[in-house]
C-alpha positions as CSV (number, residue, x, y, z in Angstrom):
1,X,25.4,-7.8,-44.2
2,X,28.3,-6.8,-42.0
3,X,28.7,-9.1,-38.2
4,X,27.3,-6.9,-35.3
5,X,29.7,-6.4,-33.1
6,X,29.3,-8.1,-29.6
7,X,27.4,-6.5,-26.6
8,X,30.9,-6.6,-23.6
9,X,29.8,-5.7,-20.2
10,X,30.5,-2.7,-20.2
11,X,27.8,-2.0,-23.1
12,X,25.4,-3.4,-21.4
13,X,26.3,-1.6,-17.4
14,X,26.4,1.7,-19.9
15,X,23.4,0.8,-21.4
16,X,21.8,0.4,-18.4
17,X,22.6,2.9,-16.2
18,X,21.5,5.3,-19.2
19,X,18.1,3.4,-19.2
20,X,18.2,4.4,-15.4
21,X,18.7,7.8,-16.5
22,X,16.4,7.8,-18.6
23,X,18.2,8.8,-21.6
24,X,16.7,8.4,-25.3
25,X,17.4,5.1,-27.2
26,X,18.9,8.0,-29.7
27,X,21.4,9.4,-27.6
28,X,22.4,5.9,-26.2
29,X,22.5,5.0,-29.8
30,X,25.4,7.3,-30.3
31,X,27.1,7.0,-27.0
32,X,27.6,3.1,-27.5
33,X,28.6,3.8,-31.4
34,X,25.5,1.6,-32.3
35,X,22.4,1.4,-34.0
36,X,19.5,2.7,-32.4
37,X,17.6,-0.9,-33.4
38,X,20.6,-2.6,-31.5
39,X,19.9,-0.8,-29.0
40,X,16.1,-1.5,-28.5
41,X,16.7,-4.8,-29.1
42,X,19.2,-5.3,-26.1
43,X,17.3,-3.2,-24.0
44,X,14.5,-5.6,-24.3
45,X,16.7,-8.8,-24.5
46,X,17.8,-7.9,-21.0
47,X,14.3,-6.9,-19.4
48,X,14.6,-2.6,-19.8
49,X,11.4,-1.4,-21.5
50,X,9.3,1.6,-21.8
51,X,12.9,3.3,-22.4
52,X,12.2,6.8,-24.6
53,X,12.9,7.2,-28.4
């Protein structure tokens, strides 16, 4: 299995102001060029739940 590529700050302020947004965990998926279980998986490493699929 290939490394996952780090989360910069960046990711995660995009992340987040998309969670804000209220943007799926799909389309974030493809904005941040990651996968969408990457993606739930930060989300609710840093605290941001109940984001739509």
């Amino acid at each position: 299995m290939n490394q996952q590529q780090g989360w910069t700050l960046d990711a995660i302020q995009q992340l987040r102001e998309m969670a804000r947004e209220r943007i799926p965990v799909t389309v974030m998926s493809l904005k941040l060029k990651r996968p969408v279980e990457a993606v739930r998986a930060k989300l609710a490493q840093i605290g941001l739940t109940g984001v739509e699929s």
